[in-house]
OpenMM code with the backbone's topology and positions (N, CA, C; nanometers):
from openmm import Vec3, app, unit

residues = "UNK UNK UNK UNK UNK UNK UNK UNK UNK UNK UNK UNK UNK UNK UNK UNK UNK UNK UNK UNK UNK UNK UNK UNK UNK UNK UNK UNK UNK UNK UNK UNK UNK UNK UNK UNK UNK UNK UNK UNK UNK UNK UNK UNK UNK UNK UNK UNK UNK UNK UNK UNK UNK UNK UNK UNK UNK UNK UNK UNK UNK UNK UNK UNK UNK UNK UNK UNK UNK UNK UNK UNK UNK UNK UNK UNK UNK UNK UNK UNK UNK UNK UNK UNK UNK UNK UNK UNK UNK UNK UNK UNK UNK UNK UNK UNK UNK UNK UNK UNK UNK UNK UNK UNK UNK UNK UNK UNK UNK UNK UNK UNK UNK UNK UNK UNK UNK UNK UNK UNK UNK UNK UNK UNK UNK UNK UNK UNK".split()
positions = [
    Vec3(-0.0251, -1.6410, -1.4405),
    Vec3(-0.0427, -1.5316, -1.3458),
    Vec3(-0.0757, -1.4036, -1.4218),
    Vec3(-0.1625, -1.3424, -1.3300),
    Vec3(-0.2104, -1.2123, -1.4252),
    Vec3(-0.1448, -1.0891, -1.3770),
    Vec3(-0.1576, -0.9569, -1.4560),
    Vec3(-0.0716, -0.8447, -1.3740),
    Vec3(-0.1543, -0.8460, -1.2522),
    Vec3(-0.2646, -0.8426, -1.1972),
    Vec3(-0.3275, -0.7940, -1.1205),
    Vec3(-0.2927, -0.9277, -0.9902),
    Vec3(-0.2352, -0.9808, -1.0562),
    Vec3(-0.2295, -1.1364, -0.9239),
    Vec3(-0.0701, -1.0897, -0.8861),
    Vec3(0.0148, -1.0091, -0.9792),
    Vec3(0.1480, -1.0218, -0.9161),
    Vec3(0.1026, -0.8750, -0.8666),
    Vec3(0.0688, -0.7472, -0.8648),
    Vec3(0.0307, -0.6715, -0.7666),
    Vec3(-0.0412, -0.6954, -0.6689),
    Vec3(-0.0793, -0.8197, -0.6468),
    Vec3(-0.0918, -0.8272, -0.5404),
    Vec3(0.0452, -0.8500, -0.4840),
    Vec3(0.1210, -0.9078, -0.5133),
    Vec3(0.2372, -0.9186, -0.4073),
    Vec3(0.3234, -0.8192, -0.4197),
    Vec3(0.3196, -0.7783, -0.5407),
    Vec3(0.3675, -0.5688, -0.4566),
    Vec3(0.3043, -0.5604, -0.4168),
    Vec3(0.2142, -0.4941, -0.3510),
    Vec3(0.0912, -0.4024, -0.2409),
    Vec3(0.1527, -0.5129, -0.1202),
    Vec3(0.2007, -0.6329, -0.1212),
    Vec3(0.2089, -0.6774, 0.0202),
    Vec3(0.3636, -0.6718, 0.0358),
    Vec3(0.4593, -0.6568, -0.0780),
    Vec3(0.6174, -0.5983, -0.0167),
    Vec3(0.5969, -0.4319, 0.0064),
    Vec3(0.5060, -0.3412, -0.0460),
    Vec3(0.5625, -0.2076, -0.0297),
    Vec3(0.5487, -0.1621, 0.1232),
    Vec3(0.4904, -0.2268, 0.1995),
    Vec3(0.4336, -0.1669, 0.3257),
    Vec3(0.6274, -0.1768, 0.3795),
    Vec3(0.6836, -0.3055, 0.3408),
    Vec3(0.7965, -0.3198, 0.3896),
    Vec3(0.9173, -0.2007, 0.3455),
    Vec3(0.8653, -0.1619, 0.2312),
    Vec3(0.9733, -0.0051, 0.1352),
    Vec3(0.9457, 0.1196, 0.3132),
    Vec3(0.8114, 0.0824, 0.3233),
    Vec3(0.8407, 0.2028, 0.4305),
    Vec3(0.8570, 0.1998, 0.5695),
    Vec3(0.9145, 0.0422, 0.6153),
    Vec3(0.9157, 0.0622, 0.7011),
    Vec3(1.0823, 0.0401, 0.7117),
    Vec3(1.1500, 0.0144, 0.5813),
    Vec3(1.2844, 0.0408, 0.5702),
    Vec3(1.3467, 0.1345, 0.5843),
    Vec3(1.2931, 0.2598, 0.5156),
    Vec3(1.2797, 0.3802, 0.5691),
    Vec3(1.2855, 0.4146, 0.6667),
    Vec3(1.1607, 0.3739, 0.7346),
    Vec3(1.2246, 0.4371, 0.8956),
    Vec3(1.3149, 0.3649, 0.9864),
    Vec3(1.3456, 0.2720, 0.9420),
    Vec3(1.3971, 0.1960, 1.0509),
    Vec3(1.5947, 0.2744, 0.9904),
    Vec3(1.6025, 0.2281, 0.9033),
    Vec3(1.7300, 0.2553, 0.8268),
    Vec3(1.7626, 0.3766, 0.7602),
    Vec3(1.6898, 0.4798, 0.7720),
    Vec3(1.7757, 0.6811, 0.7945),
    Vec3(1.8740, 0.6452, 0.9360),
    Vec3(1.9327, 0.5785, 0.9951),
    Vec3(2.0099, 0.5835, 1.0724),
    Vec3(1.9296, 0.5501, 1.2530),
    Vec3(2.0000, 0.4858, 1.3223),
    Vec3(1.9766, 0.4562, 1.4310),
    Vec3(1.9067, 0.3183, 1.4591),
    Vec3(1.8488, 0.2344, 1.3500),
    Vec3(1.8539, 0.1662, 1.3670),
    Vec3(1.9259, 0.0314, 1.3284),
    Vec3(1.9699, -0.0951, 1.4708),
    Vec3(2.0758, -0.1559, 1.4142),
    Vec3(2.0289, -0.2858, 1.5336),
    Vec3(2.1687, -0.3961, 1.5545),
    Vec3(2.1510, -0.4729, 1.6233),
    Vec3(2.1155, -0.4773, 1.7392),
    Vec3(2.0964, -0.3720, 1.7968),
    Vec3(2.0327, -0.3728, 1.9335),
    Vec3(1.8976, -0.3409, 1.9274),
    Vec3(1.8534, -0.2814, 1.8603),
    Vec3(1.7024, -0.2343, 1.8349),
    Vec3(1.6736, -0.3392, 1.7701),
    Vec3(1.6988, -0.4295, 1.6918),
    Vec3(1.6476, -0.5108, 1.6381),
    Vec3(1.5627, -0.6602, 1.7306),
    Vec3(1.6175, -0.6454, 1.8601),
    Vec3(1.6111, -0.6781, 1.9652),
    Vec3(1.4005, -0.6843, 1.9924),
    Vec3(1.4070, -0.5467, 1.9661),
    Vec3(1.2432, -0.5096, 2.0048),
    Vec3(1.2046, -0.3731, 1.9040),
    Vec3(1.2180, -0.4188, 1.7515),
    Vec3(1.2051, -0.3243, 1.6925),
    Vec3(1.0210, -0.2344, 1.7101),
    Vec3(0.9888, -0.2792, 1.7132),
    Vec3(0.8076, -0.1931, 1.7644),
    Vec3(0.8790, -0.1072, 1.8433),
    Vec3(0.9183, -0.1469, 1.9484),
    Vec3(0.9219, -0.0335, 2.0344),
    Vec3(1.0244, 0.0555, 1.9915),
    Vec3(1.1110, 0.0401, 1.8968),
    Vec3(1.2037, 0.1028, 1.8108),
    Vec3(1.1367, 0.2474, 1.7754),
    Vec3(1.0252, 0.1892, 1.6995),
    Vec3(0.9770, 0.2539, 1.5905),
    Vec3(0.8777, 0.3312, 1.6909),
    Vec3(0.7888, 0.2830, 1.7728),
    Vec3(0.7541, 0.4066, 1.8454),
    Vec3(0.8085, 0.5114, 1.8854),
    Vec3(0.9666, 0.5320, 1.8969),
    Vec3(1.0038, 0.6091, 1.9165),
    Vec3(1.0339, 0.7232, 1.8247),
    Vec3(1.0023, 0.6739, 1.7052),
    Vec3(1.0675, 0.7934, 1.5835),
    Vec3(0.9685, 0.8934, 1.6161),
    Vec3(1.0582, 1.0013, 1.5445),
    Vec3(0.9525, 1.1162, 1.5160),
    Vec3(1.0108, 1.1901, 1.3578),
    Vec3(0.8861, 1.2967, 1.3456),
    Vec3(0.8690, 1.3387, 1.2019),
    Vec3(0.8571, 1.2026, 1.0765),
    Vec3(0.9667, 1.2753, 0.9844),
    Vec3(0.9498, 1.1559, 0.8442),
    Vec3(0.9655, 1.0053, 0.8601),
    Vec3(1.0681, 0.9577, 0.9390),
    Vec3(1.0970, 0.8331, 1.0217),
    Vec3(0.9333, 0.7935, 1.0425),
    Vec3(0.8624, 0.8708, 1.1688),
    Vec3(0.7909, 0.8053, 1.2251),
    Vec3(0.6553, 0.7594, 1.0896),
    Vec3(0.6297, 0.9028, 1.0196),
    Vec3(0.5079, 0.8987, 0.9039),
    Vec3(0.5823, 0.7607, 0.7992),
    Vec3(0.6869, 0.7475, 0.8017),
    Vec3(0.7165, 0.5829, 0.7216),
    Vec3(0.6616, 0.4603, 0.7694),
    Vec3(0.6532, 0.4816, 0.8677),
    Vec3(0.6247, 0.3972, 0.9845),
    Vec3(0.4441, 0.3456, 1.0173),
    Vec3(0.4383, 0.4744, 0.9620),
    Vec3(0.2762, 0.4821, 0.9957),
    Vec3(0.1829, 0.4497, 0.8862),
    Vec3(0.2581, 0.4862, 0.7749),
    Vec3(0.2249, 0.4756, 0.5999),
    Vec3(0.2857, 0.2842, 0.6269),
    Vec3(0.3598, 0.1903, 0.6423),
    Vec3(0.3590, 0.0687, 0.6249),
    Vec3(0.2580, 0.0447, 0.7082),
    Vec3(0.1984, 0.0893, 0.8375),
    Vec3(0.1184, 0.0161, 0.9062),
    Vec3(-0.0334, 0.0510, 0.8573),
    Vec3(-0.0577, 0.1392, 0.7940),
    Vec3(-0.1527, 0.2114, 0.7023),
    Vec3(-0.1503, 0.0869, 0.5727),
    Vec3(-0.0519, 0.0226, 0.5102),
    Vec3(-0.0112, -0.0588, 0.4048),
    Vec3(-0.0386, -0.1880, 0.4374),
    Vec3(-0.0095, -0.2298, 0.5279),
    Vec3(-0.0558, -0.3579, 0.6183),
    Vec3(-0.2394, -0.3638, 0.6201),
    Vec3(-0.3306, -0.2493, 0.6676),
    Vec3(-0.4519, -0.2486, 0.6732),
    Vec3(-0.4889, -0.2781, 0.5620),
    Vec3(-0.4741, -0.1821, 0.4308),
    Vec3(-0.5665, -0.2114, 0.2912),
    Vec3(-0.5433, -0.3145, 0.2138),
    Vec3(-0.3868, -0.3695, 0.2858),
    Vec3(-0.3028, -0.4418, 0.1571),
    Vec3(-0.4714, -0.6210, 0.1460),
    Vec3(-0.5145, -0.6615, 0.2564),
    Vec3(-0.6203, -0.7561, 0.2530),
    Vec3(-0.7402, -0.7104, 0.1691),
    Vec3(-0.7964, -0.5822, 0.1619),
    Vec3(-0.9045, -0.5651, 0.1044),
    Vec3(-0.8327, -0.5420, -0.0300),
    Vec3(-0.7520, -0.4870, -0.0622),
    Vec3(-0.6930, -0.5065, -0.2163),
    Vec3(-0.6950, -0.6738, -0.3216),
    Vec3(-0.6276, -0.7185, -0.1758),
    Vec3(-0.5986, -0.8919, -0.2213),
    Vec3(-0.7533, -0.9879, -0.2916),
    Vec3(-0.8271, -0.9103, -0.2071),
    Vec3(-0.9616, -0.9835, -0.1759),
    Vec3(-1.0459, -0.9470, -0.2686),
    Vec3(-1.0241, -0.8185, -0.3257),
    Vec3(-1.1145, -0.7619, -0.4479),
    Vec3(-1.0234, -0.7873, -0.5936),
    Vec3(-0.8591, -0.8456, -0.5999),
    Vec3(-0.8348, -0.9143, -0.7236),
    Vec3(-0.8875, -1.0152, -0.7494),
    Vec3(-0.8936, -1.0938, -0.6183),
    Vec3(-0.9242, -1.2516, -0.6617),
    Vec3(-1.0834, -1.2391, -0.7033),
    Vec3(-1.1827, -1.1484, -0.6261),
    Vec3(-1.3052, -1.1602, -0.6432),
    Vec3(-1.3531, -1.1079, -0.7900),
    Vec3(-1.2327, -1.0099, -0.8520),
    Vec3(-1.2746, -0.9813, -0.9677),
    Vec3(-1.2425, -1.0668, -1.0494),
    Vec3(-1.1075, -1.1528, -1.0577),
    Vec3(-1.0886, -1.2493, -1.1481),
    Vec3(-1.2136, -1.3561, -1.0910),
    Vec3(-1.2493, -1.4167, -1.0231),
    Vec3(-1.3364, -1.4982, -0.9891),
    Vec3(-1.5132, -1.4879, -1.0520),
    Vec3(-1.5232, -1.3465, -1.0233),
    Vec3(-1.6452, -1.2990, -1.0612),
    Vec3(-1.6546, -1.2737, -1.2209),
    Vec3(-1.5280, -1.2136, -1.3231),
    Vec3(-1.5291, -1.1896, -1.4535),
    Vec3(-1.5765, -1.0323, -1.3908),
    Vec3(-1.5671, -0.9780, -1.3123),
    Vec3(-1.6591, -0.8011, -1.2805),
    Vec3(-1.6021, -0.7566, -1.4418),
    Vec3(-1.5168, -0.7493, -1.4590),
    Vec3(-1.4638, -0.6411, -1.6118),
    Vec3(-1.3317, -0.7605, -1.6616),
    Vec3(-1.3289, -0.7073, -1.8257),
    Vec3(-1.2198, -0.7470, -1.8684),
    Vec3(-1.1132, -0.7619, -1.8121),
    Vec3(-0.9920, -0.8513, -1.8592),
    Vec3(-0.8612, -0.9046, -1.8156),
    Vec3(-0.7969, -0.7611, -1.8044),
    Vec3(-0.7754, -0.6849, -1.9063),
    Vec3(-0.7060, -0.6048, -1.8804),
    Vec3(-0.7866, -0.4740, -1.8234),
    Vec3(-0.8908, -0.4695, -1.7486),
    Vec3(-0.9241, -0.3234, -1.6874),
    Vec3(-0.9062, -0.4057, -1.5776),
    Vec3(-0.9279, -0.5335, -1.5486),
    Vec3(-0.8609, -0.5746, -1.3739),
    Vec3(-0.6955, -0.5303, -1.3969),
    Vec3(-0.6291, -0.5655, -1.5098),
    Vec3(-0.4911, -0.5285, -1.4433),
    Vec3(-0.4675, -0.4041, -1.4411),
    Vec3(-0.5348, -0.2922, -1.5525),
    Vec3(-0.5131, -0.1729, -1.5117),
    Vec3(-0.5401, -0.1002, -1.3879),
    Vec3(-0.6959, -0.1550, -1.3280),
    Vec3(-0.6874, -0.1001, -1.2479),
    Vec3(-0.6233, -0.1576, -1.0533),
    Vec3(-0.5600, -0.2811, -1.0666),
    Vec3(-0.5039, -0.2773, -1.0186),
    Vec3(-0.3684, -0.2478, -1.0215),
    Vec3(-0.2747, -0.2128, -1.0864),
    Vec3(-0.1332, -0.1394, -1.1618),
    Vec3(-0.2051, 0.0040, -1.0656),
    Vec3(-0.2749, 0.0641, -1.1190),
    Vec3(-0.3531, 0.2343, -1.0477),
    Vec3(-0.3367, 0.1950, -0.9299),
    Vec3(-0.3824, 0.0900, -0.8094),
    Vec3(-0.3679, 0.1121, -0.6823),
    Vec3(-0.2514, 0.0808, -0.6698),
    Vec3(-0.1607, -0.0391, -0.7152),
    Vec3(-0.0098, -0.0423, -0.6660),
    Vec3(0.0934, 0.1060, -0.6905),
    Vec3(0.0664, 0.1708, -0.8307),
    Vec3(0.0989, 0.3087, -0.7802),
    Vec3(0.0174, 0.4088, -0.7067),
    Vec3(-0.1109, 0.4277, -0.6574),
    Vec3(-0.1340, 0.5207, -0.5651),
    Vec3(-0.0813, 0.4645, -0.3975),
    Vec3(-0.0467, 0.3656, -0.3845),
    Vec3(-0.0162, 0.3240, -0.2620),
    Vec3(0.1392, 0.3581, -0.2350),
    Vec3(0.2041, 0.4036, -0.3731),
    Vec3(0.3247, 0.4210, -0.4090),
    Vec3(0.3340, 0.5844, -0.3285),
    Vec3(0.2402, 0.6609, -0.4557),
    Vec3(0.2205, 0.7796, -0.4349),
    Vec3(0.1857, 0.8233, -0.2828),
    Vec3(0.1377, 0.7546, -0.2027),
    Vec3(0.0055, 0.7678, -0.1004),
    Vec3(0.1973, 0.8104, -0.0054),
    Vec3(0.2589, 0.6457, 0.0137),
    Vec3(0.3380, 0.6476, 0.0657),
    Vec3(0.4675, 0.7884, 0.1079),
    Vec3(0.4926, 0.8233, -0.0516),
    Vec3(0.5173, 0.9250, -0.0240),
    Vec3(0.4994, 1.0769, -0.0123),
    Vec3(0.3448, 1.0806, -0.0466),
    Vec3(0.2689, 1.1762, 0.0671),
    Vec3(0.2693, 1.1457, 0.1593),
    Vec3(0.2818, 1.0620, 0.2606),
    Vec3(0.2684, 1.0577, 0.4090),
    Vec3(0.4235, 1.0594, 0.4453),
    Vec3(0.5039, 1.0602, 0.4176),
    Vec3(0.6647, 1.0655, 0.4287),
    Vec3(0.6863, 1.2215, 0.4361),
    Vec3(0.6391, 1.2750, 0.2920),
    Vec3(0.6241, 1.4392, 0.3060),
    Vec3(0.5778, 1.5152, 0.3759),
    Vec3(0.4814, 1.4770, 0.4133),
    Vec3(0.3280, 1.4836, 0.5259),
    Vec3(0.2664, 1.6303, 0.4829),
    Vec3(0.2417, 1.5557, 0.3552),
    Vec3(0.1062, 1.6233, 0.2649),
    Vec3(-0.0074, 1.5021, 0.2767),
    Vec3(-0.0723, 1.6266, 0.3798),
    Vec3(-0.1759, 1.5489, 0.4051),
    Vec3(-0.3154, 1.5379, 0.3651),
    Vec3(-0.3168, 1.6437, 0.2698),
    Vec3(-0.4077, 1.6811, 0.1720),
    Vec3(-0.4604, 1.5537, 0.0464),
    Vec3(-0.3036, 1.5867, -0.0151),
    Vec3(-0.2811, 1.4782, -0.0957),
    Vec3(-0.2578, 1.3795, -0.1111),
    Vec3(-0.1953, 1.3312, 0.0426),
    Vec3(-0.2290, 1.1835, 0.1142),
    Vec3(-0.3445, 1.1460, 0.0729),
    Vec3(-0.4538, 1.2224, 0.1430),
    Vec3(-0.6061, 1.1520, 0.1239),
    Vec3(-0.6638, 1.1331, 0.0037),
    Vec3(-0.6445, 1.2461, -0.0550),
    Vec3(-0.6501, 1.2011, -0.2175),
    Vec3(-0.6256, 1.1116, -0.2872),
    Vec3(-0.5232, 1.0762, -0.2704),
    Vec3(-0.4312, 0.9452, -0.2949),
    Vec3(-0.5289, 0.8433, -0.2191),
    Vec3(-0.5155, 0.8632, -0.0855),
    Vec3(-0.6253, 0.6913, -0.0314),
    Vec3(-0.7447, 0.6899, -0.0809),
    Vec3(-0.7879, 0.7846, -0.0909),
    Vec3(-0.9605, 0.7578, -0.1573),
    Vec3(-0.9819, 0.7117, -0.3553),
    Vec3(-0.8400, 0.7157, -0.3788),
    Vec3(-0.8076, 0.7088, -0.5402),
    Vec3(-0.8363, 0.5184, -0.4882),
    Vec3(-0.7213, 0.4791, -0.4431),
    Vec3(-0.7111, 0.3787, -0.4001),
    Vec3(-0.8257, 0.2936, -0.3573),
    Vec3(-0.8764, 0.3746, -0.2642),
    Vec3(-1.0156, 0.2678, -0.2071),
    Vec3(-1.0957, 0.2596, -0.2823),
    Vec3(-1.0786, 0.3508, -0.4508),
    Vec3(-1.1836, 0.3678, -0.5093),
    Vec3(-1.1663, 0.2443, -0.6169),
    Vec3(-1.0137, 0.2150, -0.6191),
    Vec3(-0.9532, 0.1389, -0.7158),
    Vec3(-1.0487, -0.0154, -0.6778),
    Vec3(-1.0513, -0.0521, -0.5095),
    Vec3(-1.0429, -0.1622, -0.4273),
    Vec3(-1.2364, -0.1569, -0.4986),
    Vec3(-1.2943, -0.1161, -0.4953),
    Vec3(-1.4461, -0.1085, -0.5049),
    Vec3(-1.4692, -0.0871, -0.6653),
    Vec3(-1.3614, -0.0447, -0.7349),
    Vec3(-1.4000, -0.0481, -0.8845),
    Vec3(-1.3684, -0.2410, -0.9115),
    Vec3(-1.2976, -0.2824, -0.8612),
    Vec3(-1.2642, -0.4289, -0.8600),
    Vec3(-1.3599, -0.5141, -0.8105),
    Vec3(-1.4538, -0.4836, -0.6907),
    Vec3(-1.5693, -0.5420, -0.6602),
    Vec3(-1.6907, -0.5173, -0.7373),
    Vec3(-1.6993, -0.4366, -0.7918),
    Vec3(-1.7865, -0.3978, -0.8556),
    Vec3(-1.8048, -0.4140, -1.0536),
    Vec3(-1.6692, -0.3980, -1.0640),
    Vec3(-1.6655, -0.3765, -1.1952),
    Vec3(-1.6875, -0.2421, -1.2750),
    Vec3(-1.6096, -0.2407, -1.3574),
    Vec3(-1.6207, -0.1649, -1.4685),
    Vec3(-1.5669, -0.1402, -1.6112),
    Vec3(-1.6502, -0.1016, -1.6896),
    Vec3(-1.5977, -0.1283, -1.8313),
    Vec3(-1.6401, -0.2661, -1.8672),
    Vec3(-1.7092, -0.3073, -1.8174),
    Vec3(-1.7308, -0.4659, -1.8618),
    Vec3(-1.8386, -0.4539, -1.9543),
] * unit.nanometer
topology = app.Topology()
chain = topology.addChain("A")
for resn in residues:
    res = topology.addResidue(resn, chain)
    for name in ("N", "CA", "C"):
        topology.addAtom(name, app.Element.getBySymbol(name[0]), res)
């Protein structure tokens, strides 16, 4: 297994870091667990942006998956600029996360476009 094959399976637990977060700052428990969605629609502020950042984490976490395997598959760049630059998106998704918790939203985007840039340096290659 390569670094870039086990980030993939961080990028597919972190969506779950934030939705722990919101669910667990308090109020949620065995009765909400019942119909947690509709739980979570109800948050508001930092709660709810946790909420929104895992479901935000859920969307990219496939095009991430899809551009490791295609780079190991393809050879796009060396062993280690695939794992570096996937290591770079498992922490900007890190970072991203908690810009959207803060709700810097500036630097949120910054952060996602680092990321999407990470997802297309992997399809594409570089340094090779």
């Amino acid at each position: 297994m390569t670094i870039a094959y086990w980030c993939v399976l961080a990028a597919i637990f972190l969506p779950y870091l934030a939705t722990s977060l919101a669910k667990f700052q308090g109020g949620f428990g065995p009765k909400q667990n019942h119909n947690p969605r509709e739980f979570l629609e109800t948050l508001e502020g930092s709660r709810k942006r946790a909420h929104w950042a895992q479901q935000n984490g859920f969307e990219v976490t496939p095009a991430f998956a899809a551009a490791v395997i295609i780079a190991h598959l393809a050879a796009t760049a060396p062993q280690g600029t695939i794992d570096g630059i996937a290591l770079a998106f498992v922490l900007s998704r890190v970072m991203f996360t908690v810009c959207y918790i803060a709700d810097w939203a500036s630097a949120r985007t910054l952060v996602w476009a680092f990321g999407m840039g990470c997802i297309v340096a992997l399809f594409v290659g570089v340094g090779g």
